[in-house]
N, CA, C and O atoms as a DFTB+ gen file, in Angstrom:
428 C
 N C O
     1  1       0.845      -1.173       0.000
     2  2       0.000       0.000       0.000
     3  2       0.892       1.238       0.000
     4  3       1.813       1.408       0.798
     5  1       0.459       2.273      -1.178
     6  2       1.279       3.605      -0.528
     7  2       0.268       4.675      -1.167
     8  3      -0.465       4.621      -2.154
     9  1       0.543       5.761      -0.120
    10  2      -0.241       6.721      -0.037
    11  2       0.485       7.980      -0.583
    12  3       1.695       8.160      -0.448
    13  1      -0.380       8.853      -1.223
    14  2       0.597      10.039      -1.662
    15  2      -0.069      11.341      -1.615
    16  3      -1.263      11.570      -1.812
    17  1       0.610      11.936      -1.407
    18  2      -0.571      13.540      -1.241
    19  2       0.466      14.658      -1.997
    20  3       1.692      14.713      -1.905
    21  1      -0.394      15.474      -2.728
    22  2      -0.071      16.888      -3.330
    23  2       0.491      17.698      -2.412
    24  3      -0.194      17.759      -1.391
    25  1       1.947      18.654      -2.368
    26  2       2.375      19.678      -1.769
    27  2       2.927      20.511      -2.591
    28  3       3.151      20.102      -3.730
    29  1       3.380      22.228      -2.140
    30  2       4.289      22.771      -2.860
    31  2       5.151      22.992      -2.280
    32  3       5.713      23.903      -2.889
    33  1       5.757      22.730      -1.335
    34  2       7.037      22.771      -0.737
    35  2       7.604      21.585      -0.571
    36  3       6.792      20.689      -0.345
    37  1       8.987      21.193      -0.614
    38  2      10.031      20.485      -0.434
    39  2      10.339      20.112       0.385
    40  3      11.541      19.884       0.525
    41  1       9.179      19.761       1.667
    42  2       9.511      19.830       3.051
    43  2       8.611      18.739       3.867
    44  3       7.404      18.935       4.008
    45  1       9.183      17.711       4.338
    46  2       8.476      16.750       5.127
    47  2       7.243      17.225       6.099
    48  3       6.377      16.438       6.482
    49  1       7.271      18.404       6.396
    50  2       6.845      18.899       7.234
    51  2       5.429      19.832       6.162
    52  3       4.576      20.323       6.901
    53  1       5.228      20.019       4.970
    54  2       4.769      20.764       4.391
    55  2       3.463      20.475       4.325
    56  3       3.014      19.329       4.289
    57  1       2.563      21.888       4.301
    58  2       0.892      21.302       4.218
    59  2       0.405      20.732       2.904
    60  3       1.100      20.490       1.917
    61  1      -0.863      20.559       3.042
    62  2      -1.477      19.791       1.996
    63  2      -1.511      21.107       0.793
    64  3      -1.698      22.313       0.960
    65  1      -1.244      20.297      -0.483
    66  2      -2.048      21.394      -1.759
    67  2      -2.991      21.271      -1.945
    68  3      -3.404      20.322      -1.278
    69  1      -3.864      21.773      -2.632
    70  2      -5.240      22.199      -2.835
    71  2      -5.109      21.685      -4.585
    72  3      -5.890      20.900      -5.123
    73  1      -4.056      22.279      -5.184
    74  2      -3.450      22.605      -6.521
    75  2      -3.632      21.036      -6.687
    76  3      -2.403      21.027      -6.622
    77  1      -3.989      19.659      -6.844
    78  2      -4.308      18.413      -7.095
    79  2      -2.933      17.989      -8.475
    80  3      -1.956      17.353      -8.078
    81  1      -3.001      18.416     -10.074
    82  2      -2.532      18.327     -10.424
    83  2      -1.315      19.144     -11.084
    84  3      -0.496      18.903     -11.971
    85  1      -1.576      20.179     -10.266
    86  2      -0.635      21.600     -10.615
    87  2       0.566      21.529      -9.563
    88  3       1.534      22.289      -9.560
    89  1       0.421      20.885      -9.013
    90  2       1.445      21.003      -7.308
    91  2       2.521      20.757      -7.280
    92  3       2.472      19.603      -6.854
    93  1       3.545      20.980      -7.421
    94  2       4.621      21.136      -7.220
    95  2       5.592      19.867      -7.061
    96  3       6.633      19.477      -7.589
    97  1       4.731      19.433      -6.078
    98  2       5.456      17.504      -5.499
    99  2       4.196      16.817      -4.936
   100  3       3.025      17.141      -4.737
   101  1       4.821      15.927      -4.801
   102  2       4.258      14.776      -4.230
   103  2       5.107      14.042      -3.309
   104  3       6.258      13.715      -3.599
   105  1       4.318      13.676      -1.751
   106  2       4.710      12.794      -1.040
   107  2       4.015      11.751      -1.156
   108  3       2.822      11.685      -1.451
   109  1       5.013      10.591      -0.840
   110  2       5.078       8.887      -0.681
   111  2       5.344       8.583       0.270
   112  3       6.542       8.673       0.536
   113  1       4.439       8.063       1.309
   114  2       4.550       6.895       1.743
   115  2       4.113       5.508       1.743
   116  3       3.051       5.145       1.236
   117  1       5.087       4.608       2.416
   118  2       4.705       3.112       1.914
   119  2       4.571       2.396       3.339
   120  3       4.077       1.275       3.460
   121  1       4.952       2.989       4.167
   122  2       4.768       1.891       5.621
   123  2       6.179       2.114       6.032
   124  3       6.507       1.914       7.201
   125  1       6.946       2.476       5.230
   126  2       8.666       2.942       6.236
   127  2       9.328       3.757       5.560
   128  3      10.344       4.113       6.157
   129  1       9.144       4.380       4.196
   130  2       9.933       5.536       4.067
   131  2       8.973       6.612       3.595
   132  3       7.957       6.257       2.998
   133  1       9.206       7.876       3.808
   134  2       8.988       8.979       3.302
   135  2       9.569       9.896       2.698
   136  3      10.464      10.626       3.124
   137  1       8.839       9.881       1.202
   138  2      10.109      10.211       0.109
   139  2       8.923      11.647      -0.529
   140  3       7.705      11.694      -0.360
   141  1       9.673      12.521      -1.153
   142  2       9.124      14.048      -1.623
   143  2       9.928      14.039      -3.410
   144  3      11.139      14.121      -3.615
   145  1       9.067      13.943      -4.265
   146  2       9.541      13.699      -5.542
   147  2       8.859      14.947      -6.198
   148  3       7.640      15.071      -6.085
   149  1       9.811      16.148      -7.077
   150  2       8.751      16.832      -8.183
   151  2       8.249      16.141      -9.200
   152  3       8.704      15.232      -9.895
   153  1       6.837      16.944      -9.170
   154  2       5.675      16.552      -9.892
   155  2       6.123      17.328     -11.381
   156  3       5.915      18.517     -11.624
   157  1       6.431      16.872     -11.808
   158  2       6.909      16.727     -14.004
   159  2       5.554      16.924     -14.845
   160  3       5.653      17.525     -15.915
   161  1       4.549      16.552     -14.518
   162  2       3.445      16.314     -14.833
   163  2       2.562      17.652     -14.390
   164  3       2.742      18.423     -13.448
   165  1       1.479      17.638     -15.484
   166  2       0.548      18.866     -15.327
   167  2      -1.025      18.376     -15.563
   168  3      -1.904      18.747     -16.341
   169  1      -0.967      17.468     -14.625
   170  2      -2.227      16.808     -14.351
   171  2      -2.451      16.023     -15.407
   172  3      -1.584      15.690     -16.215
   173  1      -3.660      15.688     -15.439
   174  2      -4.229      14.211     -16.807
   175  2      -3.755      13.103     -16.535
   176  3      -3.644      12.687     -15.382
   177  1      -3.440      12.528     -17.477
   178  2      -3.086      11.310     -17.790
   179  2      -1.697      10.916     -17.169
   180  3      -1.391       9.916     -16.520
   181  1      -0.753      12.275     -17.662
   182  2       1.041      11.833     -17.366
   183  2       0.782      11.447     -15.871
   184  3       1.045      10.341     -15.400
   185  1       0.200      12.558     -15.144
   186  2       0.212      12.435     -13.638
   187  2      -0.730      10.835     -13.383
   188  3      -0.143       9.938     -12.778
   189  1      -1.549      10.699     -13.668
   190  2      -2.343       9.372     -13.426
   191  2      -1.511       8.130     -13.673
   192  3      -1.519       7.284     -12.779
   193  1      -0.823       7.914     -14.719
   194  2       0.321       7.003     -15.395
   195  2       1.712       7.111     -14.213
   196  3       2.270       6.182     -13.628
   197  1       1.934       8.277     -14.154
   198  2       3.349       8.277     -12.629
   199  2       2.799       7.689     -11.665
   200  3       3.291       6.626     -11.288
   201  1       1.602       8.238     -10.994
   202  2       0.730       7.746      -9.868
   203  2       0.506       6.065      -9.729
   204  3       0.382       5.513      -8.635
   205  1       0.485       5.546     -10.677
   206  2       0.058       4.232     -11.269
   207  2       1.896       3.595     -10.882
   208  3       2.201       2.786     -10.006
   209  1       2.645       4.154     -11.671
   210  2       3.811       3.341     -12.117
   211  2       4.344       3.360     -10.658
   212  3       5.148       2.449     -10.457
   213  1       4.093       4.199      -9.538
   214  2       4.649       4.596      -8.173
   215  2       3.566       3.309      -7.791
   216  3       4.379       2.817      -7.009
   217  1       2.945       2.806      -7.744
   218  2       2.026       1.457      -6.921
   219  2       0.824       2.724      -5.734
   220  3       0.291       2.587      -4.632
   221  1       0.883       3.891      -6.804
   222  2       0.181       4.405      -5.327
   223  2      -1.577       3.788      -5.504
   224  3      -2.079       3.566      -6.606
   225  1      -2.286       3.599      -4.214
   226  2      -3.406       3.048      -3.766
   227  2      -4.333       3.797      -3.512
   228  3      -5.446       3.911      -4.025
   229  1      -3.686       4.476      -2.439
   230  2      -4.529       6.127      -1.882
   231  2      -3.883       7.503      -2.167
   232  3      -2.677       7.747      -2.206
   233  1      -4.891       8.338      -2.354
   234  2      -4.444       9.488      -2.528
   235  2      -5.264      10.314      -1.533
   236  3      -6.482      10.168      -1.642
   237  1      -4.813      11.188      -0.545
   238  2      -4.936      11.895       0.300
   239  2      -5.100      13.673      -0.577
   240  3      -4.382      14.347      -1.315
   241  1      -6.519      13.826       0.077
   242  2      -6.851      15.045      -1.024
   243  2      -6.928      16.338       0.473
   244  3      -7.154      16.060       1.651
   245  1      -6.725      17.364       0.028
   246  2      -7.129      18.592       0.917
   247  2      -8.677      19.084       0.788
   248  3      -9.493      19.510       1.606
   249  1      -8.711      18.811      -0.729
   250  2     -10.076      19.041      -1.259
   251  2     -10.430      18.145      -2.411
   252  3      -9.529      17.661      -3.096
   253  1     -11.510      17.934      -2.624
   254  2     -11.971      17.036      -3.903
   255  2     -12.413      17.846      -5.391
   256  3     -13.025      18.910      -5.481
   257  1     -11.971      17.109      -6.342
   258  2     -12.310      17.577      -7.238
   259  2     -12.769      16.761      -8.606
   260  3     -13.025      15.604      -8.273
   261  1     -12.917      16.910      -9.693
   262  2     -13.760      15.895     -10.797
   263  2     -12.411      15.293     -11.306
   264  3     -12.567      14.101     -11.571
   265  1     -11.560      15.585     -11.455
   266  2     -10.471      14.382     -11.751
   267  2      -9.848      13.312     -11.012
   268  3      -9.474      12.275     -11.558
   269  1      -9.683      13.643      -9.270
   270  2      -9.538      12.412      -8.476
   271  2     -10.425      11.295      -8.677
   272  3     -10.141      10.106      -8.815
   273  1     -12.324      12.268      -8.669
   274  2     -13.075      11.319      -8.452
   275  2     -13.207      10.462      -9.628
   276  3     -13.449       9.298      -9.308
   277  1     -13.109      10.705     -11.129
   278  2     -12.986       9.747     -11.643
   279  2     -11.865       8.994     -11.498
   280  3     -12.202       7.877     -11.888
   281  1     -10.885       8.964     -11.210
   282  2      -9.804       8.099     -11.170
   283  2     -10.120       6.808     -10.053
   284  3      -9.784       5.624     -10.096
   285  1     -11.054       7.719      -8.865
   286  2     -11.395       6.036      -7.769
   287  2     -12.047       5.483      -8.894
   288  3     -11.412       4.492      -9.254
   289  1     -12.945       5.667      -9.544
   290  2     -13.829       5.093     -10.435
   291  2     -13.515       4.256     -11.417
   292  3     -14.131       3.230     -11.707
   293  1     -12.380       4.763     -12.032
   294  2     -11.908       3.925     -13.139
   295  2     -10.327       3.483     -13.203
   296  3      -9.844       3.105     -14.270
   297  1      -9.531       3.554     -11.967
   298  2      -8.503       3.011     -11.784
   299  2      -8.447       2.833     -10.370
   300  3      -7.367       3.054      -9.823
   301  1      -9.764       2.346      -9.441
   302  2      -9.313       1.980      -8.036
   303  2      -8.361       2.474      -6.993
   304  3      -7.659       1.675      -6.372
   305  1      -8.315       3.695      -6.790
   306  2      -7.309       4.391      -6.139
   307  2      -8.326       5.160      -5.376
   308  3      -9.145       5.951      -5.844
   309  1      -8.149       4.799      -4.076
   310  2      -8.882       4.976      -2.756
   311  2      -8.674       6.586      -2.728
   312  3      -7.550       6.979      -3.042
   313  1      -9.626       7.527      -2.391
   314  2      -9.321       9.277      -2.113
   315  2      -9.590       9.466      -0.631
   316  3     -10.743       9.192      -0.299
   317  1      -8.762       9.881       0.344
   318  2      -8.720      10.406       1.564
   319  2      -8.747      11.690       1.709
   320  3      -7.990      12.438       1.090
   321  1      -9.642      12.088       2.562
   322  2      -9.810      13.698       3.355
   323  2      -9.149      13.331       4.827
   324  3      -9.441      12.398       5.575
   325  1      -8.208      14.324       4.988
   326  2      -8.027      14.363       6.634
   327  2      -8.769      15.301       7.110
   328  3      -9.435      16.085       6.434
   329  1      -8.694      15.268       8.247
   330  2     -10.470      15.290       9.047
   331  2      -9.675      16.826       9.882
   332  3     -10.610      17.388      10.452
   333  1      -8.484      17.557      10.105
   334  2      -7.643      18.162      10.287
   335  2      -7.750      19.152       9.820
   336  3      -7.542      18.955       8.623
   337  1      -8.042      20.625      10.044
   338  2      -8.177      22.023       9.386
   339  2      -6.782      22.390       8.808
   340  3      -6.924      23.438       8.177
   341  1      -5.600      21.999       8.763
   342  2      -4.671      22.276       8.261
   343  2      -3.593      21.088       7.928
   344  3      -2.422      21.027       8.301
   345  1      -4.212      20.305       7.242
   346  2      -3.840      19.355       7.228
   347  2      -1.891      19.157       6.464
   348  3      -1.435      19.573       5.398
   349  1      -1.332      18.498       7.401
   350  2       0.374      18.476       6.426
   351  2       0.722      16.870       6.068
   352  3       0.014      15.896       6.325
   353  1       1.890      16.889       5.469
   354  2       2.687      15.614       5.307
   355  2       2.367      14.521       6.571
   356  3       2.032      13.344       6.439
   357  1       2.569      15.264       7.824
   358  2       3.036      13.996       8.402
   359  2       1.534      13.869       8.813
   360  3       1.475      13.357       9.931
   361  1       0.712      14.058       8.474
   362  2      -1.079      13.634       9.105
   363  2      -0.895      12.554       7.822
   364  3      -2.022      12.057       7.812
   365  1      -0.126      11.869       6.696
   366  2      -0.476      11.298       5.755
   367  2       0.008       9.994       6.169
   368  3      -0.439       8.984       5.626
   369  1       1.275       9.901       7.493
   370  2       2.204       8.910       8.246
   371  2       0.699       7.802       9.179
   372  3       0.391       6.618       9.313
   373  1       0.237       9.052       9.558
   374  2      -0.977       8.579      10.518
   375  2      -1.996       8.331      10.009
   376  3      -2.844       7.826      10.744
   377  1      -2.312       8.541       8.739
   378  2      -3.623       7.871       8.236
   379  2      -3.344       6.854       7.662
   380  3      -4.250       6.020       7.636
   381  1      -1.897       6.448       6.910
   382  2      -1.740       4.982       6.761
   383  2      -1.791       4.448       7.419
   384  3      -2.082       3.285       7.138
   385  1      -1.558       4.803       8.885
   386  2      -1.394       3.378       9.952
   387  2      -2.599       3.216      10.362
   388  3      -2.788       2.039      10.671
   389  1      -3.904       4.166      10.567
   390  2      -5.117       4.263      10.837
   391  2      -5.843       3.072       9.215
   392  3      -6.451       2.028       9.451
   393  1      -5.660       3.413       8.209
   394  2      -5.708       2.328       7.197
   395  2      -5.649       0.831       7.730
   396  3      -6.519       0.131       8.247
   397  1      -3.996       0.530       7.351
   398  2      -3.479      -0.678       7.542
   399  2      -4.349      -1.173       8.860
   400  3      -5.210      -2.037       8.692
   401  1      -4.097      -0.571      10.281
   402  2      -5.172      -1.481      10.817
   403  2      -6.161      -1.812      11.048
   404  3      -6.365      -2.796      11.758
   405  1      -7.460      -0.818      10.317
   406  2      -8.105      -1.821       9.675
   407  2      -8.496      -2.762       8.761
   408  3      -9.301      -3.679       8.926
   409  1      -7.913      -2.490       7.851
   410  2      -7.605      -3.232       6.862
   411  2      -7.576      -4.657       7.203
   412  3      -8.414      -5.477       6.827
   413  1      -6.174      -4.989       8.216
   414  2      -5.652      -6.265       9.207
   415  2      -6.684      -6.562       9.983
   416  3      -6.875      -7.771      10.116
   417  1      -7.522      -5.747      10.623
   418  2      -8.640      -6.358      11.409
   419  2      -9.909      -6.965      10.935
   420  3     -10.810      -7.383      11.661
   421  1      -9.882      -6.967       9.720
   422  2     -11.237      -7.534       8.640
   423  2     -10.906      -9.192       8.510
   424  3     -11.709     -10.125       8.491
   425  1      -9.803      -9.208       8.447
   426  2      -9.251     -11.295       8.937
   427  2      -9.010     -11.653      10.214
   428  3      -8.703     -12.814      10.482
């Protein structure tokens, strides 16, 4: 499983973007590292195809919009809101682990 969320800063510590496919970077996490990669891509497809080729699952949104939501729709990629008025990077550490165990508790 890895989760990834939109930012524009370079910074582990950085809040959520709003900007979905305009944003600057993207954080990854997978369950033990946290990695900050620029976003090359200007939304559509390129970005959906990186997103894809990265194994990402969930995508952690600040806000929703008509291109995430088709993507749960037609490529299975789970969309998360944190529940957090200012939501950053590391609220994305804690909603995977809030995930994974339930996930583990369904067997």
């Amino acid at each position: 499983m890895i989760i990834t969320t939109p930012i524009e800063i370079n910074s582990k510590n950085a809040p959520l973007s709003s900007r979905f496919g305009n944003a600057q970077y993207y954080a990854f996490f997978d369950g033990q590292n946290l990695t900050i990669e620029k976003n090359h891509n200007k939304g559509g497809a390129s970005l959906l195809a990186w997103l894809q080729e990265k194994g990402v699952s969930h995508l952690l949104l600040k806000e929703v919009g008509r291109v995430p939501c088709a993507w749960r729709e037609e490529q299975n990629i789970a969309l998360l809101y944190p529940r957090t008025p200012q939501p950053k990077v590391q609220d994305m550490v804690q909603i995977y682990f809030k995930i994974l165990s339930k996930t583990s508790n369904r067997y």
